[in-house]
The first five atom37 places (N, CA, C, CB, O) and aatype in JSON, in Angstrom:
{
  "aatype": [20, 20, 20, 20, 20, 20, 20, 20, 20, 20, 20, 20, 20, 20, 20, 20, 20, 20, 20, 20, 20, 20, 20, 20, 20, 20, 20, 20, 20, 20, 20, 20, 20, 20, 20, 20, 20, 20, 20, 20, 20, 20, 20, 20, 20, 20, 20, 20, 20, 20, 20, 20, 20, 20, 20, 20, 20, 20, 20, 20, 20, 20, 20, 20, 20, 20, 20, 20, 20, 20, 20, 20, 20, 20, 20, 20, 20, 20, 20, 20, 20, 20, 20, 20, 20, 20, 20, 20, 20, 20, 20, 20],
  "atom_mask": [
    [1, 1, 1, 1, 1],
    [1, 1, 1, 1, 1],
    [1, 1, 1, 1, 1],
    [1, 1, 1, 1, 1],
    [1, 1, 1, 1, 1],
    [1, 1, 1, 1, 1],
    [1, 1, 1, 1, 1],
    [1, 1, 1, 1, 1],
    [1, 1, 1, 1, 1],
    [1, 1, 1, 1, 1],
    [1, 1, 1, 1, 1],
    [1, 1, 1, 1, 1],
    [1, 1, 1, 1, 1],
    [1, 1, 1, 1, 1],
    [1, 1, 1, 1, 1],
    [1, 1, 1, 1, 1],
    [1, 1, 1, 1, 1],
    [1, 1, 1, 1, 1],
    [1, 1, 1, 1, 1],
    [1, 1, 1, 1, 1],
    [1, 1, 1, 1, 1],
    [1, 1, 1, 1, 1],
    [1, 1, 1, 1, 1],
    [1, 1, 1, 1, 1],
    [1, 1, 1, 1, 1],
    [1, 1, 1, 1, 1],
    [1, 1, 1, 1, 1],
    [1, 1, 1, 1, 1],
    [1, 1, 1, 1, 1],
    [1, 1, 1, 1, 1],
    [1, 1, 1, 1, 1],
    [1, 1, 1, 1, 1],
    [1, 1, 1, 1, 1],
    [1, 1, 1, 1, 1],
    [1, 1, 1, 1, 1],
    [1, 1, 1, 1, 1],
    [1, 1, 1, 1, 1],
    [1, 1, 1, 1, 1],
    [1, 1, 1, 1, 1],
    [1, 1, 1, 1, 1],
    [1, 1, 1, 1, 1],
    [1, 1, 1, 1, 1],
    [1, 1, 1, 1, 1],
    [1, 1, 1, 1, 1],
    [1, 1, 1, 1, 1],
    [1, 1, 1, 1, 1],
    [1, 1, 1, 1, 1],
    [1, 1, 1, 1, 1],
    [1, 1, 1, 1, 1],
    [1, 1, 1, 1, 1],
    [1, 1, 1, 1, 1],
    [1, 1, 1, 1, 1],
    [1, 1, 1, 1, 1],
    [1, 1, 1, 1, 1],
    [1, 1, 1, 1, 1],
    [1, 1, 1, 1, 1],
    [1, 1, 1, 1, 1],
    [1, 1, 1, 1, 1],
    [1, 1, 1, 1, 1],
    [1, 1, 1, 1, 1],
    [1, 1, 1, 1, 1],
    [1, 1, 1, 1, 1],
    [1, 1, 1, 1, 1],
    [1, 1, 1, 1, 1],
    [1, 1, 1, 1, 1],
    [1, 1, 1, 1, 1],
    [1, 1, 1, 1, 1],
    [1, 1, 1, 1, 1],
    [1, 1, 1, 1, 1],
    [1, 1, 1, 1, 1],
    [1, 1, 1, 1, 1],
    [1, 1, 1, 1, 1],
    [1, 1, 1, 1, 1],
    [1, 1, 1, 1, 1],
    [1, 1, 1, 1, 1],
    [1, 1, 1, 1, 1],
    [1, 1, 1, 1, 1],
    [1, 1, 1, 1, 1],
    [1, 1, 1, 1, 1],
    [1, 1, 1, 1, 1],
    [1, 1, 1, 1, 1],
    [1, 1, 1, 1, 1],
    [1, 1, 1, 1, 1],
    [1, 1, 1, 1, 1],
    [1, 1, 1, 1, 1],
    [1, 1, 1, 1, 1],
    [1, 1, 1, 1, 1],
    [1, 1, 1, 1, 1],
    [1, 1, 1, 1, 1],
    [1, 1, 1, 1, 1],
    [1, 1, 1, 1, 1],
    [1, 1, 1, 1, 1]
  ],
  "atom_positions": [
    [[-18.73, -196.01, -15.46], [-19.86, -195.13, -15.7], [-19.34, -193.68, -15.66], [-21.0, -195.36, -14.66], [-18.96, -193.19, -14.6]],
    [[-19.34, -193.23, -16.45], [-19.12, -191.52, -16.38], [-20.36, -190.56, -16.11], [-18.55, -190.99, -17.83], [-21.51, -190.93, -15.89]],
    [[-19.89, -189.29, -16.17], [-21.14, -188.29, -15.7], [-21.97, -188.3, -16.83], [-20.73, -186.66, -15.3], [-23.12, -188.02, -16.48]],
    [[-21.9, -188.47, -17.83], [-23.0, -188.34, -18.84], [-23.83, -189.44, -18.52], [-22.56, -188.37, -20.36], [-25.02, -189.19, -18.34]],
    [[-23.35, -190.85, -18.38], [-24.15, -191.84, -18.31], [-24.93, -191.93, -16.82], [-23.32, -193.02, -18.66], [-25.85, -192.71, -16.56]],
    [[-24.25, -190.8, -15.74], [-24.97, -190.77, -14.59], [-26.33, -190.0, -15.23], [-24.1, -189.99, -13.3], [-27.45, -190.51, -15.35]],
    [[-26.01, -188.87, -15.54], [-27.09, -187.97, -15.97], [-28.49, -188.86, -16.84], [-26.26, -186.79, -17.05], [-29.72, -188.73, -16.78]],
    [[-27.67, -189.67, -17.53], [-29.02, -189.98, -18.91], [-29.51, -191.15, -17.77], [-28.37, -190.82, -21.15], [-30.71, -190.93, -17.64]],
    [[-29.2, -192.11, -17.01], [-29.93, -192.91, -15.85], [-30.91, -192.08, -15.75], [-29.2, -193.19, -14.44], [-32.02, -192.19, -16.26]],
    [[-30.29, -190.78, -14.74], [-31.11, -190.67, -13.87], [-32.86, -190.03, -14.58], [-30.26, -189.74, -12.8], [-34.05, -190.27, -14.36]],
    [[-31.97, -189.04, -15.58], [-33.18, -188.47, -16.68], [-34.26, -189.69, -16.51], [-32.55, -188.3, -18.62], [-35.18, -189.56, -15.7]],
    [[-34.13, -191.04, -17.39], [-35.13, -191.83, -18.26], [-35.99, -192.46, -16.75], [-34.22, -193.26, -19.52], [-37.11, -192.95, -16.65]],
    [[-34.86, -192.17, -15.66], [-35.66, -193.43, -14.22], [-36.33, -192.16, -13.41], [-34.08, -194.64, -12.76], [-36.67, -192.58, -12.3]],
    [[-36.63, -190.81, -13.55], [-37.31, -189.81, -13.23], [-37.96, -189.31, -14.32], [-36.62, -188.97, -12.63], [-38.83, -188.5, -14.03]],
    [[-37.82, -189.52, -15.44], [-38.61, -188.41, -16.51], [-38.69, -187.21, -16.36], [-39.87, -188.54, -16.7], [-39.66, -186.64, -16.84]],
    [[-37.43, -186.26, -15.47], [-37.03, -184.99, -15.24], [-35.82, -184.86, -16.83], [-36.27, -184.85, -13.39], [-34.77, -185.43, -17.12]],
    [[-36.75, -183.72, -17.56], [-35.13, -183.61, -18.67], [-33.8, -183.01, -18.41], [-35.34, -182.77, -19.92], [-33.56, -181.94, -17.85]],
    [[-32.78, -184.07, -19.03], [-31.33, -184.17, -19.12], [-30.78, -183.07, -18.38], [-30.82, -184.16, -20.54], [-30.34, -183.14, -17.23]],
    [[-30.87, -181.46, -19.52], [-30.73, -180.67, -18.85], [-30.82, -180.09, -17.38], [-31.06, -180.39, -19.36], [-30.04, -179.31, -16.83]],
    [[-32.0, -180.69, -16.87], [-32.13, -180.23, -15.58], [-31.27, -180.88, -14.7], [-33.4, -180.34, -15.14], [-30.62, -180.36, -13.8]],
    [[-31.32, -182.08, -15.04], [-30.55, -183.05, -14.16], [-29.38, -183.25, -14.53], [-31.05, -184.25, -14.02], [-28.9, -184.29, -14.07]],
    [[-28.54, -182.49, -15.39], [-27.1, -182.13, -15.61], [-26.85, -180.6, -14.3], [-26.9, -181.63, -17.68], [-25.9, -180.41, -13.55]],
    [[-27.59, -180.12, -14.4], [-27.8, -178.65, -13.73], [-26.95, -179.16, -11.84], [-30.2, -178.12, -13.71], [-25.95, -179.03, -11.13]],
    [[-28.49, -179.82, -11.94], [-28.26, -180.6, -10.35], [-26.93, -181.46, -10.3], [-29.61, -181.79, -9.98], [-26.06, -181.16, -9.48]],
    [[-26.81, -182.25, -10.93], [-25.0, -183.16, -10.84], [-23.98, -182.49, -10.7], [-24.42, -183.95, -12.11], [-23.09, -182.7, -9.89]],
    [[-24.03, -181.55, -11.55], [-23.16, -180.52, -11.4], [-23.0, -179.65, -10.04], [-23.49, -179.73, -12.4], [-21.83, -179.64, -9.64]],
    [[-23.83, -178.98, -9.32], [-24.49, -178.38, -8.2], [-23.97, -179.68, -7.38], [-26.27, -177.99, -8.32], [-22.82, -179.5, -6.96]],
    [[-24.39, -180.63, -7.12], [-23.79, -181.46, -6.14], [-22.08, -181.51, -6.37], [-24.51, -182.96, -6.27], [-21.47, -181.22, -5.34]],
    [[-21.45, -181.74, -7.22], [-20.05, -182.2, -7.81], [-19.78, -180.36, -7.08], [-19.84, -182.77, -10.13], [-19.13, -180.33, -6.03]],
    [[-20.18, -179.22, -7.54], [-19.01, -178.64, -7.01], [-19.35, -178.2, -5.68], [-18.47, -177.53, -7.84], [-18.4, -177.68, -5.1]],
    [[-20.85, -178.28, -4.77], [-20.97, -178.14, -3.52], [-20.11, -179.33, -2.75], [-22.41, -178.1, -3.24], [-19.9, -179.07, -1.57]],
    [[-19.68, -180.35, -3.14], [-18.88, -181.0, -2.65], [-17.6, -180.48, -2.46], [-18.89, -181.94, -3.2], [-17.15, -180.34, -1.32]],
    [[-16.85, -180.13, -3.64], [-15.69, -179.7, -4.17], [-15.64, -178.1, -3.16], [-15.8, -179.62, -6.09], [-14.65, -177.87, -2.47]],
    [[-16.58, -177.31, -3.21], [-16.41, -176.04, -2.52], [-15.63, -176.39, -0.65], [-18.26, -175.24, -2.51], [-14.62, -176.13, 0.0]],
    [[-17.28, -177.34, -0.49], [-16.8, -178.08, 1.21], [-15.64, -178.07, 1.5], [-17.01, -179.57, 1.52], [-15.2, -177.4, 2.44]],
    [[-14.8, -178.92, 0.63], [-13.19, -179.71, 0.74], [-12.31, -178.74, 0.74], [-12.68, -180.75, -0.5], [-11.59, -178.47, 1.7]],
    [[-12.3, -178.03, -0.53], [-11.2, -177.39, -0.6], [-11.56, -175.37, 0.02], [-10.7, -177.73, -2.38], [-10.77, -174.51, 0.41]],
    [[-12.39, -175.36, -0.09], [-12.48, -173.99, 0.35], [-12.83, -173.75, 2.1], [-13.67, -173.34, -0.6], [-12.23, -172.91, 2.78]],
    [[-13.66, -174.47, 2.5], [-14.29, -174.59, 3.79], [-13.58, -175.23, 4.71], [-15.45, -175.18, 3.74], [-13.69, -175.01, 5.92]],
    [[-12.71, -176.16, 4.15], [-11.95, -177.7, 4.36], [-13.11, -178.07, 5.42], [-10.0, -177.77, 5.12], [-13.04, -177.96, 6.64]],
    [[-13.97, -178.45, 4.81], [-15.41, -179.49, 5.97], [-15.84, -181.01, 5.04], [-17.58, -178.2, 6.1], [-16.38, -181.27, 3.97]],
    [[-15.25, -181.74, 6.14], [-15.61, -183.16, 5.29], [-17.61, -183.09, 4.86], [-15.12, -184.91, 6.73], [-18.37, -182.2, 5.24]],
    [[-17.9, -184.05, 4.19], [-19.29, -184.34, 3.39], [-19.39, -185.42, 3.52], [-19.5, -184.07, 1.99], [-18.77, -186.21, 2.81]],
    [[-20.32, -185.87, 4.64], [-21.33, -186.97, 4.87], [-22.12, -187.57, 4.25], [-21.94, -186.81, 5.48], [-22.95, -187.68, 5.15]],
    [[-22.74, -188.28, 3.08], [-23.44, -189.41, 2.93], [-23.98, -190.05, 3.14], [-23.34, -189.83, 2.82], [-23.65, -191.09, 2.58]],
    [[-25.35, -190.2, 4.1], [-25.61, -191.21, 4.47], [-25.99, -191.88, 3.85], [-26.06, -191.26, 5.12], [-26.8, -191.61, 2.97]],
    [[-25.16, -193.9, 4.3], [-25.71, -194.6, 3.5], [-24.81, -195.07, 2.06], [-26.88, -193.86, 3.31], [-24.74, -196.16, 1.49]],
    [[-24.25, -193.92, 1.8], [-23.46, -193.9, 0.69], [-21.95, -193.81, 0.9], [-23.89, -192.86, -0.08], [-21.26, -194.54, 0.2]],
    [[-21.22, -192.84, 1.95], [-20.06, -192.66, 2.29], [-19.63, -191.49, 2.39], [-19.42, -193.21, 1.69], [-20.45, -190.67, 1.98]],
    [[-18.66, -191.02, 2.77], [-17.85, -189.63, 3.32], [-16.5, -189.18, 2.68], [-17.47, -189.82, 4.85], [-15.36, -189.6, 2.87]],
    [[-16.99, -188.19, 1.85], [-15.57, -187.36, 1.53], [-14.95, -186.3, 2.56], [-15.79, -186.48, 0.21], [-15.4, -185.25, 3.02]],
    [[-13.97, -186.87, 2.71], [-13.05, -186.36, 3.98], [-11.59, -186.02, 3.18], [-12.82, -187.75, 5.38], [-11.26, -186.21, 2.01]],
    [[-10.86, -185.43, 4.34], [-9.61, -184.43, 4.13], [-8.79, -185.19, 4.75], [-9.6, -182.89, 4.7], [-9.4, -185.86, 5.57]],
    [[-7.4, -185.44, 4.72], [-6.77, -186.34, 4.94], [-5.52, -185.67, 4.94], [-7.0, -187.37, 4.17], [-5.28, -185.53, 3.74]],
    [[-4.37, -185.07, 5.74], [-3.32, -184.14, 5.85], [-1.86, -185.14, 5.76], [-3.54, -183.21, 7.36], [-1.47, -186.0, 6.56]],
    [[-1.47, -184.83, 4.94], [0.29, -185.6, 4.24], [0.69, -184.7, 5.23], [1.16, -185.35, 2.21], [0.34, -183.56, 5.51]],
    [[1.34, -185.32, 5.6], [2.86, -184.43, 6.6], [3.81, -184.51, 5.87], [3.56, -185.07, 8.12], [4.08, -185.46, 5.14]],
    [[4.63, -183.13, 6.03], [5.91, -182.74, 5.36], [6.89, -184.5, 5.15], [6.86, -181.33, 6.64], [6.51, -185.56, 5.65]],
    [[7.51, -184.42, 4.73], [8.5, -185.9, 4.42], [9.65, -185.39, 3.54], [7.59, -187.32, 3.44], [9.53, -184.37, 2.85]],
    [[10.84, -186.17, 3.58], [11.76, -186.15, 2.88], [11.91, -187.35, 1.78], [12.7, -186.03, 3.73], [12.04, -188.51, 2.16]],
    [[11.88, -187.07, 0.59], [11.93, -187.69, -0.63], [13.44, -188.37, -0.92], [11.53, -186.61, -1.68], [14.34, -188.11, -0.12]],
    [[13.61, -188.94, -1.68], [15.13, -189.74, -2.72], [14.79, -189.56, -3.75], [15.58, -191.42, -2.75], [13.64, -189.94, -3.99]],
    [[15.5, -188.98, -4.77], [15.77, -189.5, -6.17], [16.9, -190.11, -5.98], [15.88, -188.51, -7.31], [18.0, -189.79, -5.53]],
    [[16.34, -191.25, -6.49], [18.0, -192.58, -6.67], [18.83, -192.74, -7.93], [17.53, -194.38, -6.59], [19.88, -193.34, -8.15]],
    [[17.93, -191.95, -8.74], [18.47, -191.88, -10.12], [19.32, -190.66, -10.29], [17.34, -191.87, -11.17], [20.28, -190.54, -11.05]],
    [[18.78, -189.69, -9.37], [20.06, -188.09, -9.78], [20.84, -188.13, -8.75], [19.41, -186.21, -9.82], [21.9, -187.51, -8.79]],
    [[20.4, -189.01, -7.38], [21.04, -188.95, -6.09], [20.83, -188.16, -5.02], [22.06, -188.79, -6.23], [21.38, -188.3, -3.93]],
    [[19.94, -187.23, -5.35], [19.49, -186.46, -4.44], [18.36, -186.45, -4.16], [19.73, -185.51, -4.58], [17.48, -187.07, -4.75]],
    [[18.19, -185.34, -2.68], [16.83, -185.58, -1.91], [16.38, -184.15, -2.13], [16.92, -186.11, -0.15], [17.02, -183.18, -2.54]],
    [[14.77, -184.29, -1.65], [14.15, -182.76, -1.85], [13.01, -183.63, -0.34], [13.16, -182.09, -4.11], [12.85, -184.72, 0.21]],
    [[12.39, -181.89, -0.28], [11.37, -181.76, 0.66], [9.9, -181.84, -0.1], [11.6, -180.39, 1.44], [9.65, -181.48, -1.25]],
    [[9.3, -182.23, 0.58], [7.66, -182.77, 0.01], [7.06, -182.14, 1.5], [7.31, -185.03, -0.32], [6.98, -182.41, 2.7]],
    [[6.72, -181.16, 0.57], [6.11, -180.1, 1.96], [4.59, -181.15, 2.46], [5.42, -177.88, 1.18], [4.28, -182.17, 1.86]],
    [[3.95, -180.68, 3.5], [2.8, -181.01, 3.82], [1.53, -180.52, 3.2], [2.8, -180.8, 4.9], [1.32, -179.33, 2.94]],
    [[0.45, -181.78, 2.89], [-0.32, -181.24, 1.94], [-1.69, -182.09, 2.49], [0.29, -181.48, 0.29], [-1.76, -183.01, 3.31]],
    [[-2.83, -181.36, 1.67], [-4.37, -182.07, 1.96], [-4.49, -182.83, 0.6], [-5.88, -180.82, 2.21], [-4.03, -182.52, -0.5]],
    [[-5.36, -184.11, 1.08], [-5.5, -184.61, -0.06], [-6.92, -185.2, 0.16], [-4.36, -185.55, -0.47], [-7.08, -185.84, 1.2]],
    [[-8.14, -185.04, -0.83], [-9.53, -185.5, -0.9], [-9.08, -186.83, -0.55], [-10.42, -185.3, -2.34], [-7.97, -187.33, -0.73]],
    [[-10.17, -187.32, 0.01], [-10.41, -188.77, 0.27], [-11.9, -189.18, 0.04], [-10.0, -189.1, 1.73], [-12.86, -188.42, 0.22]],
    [[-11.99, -190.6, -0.42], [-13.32, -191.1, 0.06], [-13.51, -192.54, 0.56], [-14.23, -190.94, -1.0], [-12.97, -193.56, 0.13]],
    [[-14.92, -192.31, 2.12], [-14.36, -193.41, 2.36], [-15.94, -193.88, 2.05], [-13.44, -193.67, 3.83], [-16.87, -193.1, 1.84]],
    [[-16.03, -195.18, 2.07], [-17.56, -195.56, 1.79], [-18.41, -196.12, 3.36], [-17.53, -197.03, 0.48], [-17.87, -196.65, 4.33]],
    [[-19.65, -195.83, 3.21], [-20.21, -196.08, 4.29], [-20.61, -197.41, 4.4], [-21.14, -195.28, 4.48], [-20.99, -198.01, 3.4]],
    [[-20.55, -198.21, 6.06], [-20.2, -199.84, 5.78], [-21.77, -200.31, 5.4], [-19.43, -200.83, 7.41], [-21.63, -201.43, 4.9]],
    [[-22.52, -200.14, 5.42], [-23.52, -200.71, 4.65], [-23.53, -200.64, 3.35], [-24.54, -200.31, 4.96], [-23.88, -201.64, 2.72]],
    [[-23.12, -199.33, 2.62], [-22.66, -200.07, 0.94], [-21.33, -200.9, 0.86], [-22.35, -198.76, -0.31], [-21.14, -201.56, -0.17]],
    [[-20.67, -200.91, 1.57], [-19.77, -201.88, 1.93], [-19.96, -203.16, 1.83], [-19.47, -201.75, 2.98], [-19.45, -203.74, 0.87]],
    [[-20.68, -203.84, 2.73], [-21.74, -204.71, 3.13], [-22.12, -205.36, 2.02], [-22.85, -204.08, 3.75], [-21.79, -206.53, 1.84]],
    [[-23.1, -204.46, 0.88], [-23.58, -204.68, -0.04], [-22.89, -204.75, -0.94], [-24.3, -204.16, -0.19], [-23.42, -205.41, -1.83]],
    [[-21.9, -204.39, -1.19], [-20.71, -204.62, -2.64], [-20.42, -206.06, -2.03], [-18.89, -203.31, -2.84], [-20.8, -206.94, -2.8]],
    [[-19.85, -206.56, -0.82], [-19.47, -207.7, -0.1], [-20.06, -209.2, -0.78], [-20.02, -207.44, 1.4], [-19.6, -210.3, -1.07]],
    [[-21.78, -208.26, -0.86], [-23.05, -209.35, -1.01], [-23.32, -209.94, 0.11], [-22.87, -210.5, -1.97], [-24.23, -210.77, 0.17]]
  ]
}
């Protein structure tokens, strides 16, 4: 399902038009996106699940093919985890 096909759902199962409810998807997609990466504050879900921040620690890499190693600095990476009642329910 992509965002267009989220949008036209939700339009025809509210009878709010497209436009508006492209407006709002959007508004959620980057108030999420702001949280994470600007605020770094995970986003709760209830019910649905939690986008959280998740910190790579520095590590040392191989290339086996040139023979050499490099540094893989430490980094954040989005996560999502789902909340166990939709869990549950994907389960059946």
């Amino acid at each position: 399902m992509t965002k267009a096909d989220i949008i036209n759902k939700i339009a025809t199962s509210t009878g709010i038009p497209k436009k508006d409810v492209a407006v709002v998807v959007e508004s959620l997609m980057e108030t999420i996106k702001n949280s994470l990466l600007e605020k770094k504050e995970n986003v709760y879900l209830r019910g649905f699940g939690s986008f959280v921040i998740k910190h790579r620690a520095a590590k040392t890499a191989r290339n086996i093919l040139k023979k050499t190693t490099m540094i893989i600095e430490a980094h954040d990476l989005p996560s999502f985890k789902p909340a166990k009642c939709f869990v549950d329910k994907m389960k059946g």
